[in-house]
Residue, then its C-alpha position, 0 to 999 in steps of 0.5 A: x487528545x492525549x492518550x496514554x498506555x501502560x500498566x498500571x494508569x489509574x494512579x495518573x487518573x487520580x492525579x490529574x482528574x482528581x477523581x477515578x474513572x468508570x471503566x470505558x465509559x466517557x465522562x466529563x472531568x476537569x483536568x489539574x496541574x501540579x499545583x492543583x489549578x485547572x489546565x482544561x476540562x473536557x472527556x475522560x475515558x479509562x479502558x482497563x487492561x486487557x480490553x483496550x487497543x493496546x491490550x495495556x491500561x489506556x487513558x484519554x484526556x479529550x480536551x479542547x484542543x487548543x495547542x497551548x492547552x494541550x502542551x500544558x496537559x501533555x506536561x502534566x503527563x509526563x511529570x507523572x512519569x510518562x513519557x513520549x511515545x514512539x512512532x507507531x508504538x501503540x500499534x506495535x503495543x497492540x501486535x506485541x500484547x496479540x491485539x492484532x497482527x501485523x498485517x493489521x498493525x501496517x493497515x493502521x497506517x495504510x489507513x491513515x495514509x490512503x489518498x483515495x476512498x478505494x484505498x481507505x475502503x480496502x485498508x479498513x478490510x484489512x484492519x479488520x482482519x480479512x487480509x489476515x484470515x485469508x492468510x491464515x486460511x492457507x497457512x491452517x491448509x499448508x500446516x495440514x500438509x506439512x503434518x501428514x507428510x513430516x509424520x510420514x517421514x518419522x513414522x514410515x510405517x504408517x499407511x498414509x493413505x492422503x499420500x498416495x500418488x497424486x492426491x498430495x499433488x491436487x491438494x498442493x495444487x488447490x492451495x496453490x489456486x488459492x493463494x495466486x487468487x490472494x496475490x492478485x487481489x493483494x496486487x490490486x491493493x498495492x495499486x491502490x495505496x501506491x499508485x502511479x507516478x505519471x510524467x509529461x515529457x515533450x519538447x517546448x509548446x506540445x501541450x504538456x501543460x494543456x493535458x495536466x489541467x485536462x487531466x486535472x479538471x482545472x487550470x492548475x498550470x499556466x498555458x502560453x504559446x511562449x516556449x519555456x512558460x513552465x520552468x518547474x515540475x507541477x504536480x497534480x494527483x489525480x485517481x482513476x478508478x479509486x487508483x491515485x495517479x501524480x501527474x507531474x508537467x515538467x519543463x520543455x526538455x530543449x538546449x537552452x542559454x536561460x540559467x533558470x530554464x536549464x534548472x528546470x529541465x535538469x529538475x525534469x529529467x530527475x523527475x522521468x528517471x523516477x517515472x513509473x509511465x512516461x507520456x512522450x508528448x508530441x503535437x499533431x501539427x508537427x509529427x516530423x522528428x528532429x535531432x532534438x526529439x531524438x536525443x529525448x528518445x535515447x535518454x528516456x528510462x528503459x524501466x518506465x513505461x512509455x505511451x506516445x501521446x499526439x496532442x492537438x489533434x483538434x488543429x487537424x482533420x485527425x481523430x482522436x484514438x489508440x493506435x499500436x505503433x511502432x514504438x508501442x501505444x499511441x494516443x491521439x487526443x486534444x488535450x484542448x477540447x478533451x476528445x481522447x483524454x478517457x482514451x488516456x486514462x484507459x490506456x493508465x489502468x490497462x498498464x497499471x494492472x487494474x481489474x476493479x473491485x466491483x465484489x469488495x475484495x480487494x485487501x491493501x497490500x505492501x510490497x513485502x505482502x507480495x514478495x512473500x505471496x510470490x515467495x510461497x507461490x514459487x516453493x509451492x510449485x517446486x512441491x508439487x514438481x518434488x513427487x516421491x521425495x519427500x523429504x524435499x516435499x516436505x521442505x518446500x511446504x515449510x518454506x512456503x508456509x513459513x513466508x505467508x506466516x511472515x506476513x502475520x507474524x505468526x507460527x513457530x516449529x512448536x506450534x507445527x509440533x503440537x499440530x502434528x501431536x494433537x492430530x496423530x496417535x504417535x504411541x499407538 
């Protein structure tokens, strides 16, 4: 398919269909070039301005499909003074023409971009506008606010009676309420569109690769008793619970004269330092420590998450199952037989966050959603500590207000001042 977007696009229709169009309705029509010879045939949609995605006239040739067809079609276009869009510009179109906003422009390419059917689910409330509203809802409660006490502030001699002491607090407190209930559901969409990176690290034959097939649910790494078999990350996404989880099987970390092996182990250790959970991998055979695995130990990355996994269990007359340790949790599994794999993946969601979506809710969130949910949180609880100064009151609100309209892009200081206009009779 190609599409077009702009103003003015039924001159392009005439050119290359030969013919115009009914307005959003799809009809078959043959496709011309220049010298009047049939490039293909297929479907012609025309959607007038303004009711179209991008809020402009927009065209669609539907053709066959064929690369060398399409190329020819595409040509054709843009002989007629079209040219090749950006990336992302119809959706920004859309957010610049107020077709959607831009926490709706981003969920198009959170849905296009979703690893797993929870996080295409949570995307597509978001492009429809739940996320937004719910926004929007507390942005209307905090405008309220701002209304009554910046009209205090300039008219004094009101009797305000919302400001009496403490009711400006509970107010402010219930929104507040509202918003950490949005920053832990948004939270919980963030999980899902990043997910997790989980690395394997351990000593040669601990059974790295053993537990990345368990995990997988097939044989996608070999598996010898050779020590130094994998000599390069495998990678395997998985999810659990709809989250999408990378698990990445390193090399064996050890010294070692093979020039290859050492690449490998090099290529491993990039690889931890971008971890966001380490399992350190042990095998239950052979617990003692030896100056090796501790200079593993010193170099893992204090930021990473760490879970102590005892692999082998099944060699032994150990259980598999989950300790608090010393060194923090410990997971006793055979990676062989399975026994303690639905331990493992527990233990993933319990550090990840993840609470579940069992009421639909979950909205996809990206990292600046949350920066500014926690950034209006914080200014929100700096208002309700600012009781009786107003002037701080009033400021903290419009610091808070103003972040959840960035999420949007939304609100301006005129449309606060109409707010305030329409609510107040200023010339009494």
């Amino acid at each position: 398919m190609v599409r077009l977007s702009g103003h003015g696009l039924a001159p392009f229709v005439q050119a290359i269909a030969r013919s115009s169009a009914k307005p959003r309705h799809a009809g078959f029509s043959r496709f011309y070039d220049v010298h009047g010879e049939i490039i293909d045939e297929g479907i012609l949609i025309y959607f007038p301005a303004p009711h179209s995605f991008t809020g402009e006239d927009v065209v669609e040739f539907q053709g066959h499909g064929g690369p060398v067809v399409m190329q020819m079609l595409l040509e054709r276009c843009l002989e007629l003074g079209a040219r090749l869009a950006e990336p992302g510009e119809f959706s920004k179109r859309a957010f610049l023409n107020e077709r959607m906003d831009l926490a709706q422009a981003e969920a198009v390419a959170d849905l296009i971009e979703a690893r797993t059917a929870a996080a295409a689910r949570a995307a597509t409330r978001s492009l429809s506008g739940e996320f937004s509203a719910q926004v929007r809802r507390l942005c209307d409660e905090l405008i309220e606010l701002r209304m009554f006490v910046e009209a205090t502030l300039d008219f004094p001699e009101e009797e305000l009676e919302f400001l009496e002491r403490g009711k400006v607090q509970v107010r402010i407190g219930a929104v507040r309420s509202e918003l950490q209930g949005l920053l832990d559901r948004a939270a919980q969409g963030a999980l899902l569109r990043d997910g997790l990176k989980v690395v394997l690290v351990g000593r040669p034959n601990v059974g790295k690769s053993s537990l990345l097939n368990a995990l997988a649910g097939e044989e996608r790494a070999i598996v010898t008793e050779i020590p130094g078999t994998t000599r390069d990350a495998l990678r395997e996404t998985i999810q659990l619970a709809g989250i999408p989880v990378q698990i990445v099987d390193t090399a064996g970390l050890r010294e070692t004269e093979d020039h290859v092996e050492r690449l490998g182990v090099e290529r491993s250790w990039r690889e931890i330092e971008s971890a966001d959970v380490v399992l350190r991998m042990r095998s239950a055979v052979d617990l003692e420590l030896d100056p090796e695995d501790c200079t593993i130990n010193a170099r893992l990355p204090r930021d990473a998450v760490r879970i102590s996994v005892v692999n082998k269990v099944d060699l032994t007359d150990r259980p598999a199952r989950r300790e608090d340790g010393k060194q923090g949790v410990e997971i006793w599994l055979s990676a062989r037989t399975g026994a303690g794999i639905d331990l493992l993946h527990a233990e993933l969601l319990r550090i990840a966050g993840w609470h579940g979506d069992d009421d639909g809710r979950v909205v996809l969130a990206r990292e600046r959603h949350l920066i500014a949910l926690r950034k209006a949180r914080t200014h929100l609880l700096e208002a309700e500590r600012s009781e009786g100064a107003l002037e701080l009151l009033a400021e903290e609100l419009r610091v808070a207000q103003e972040a959840l309209s960035g999420i949007t892009g939304e609100f301006s200081a005129d449309d606060l001042l109409g707010a305030i206009f329409s609510r107040f009779c200023i010339g009494k």
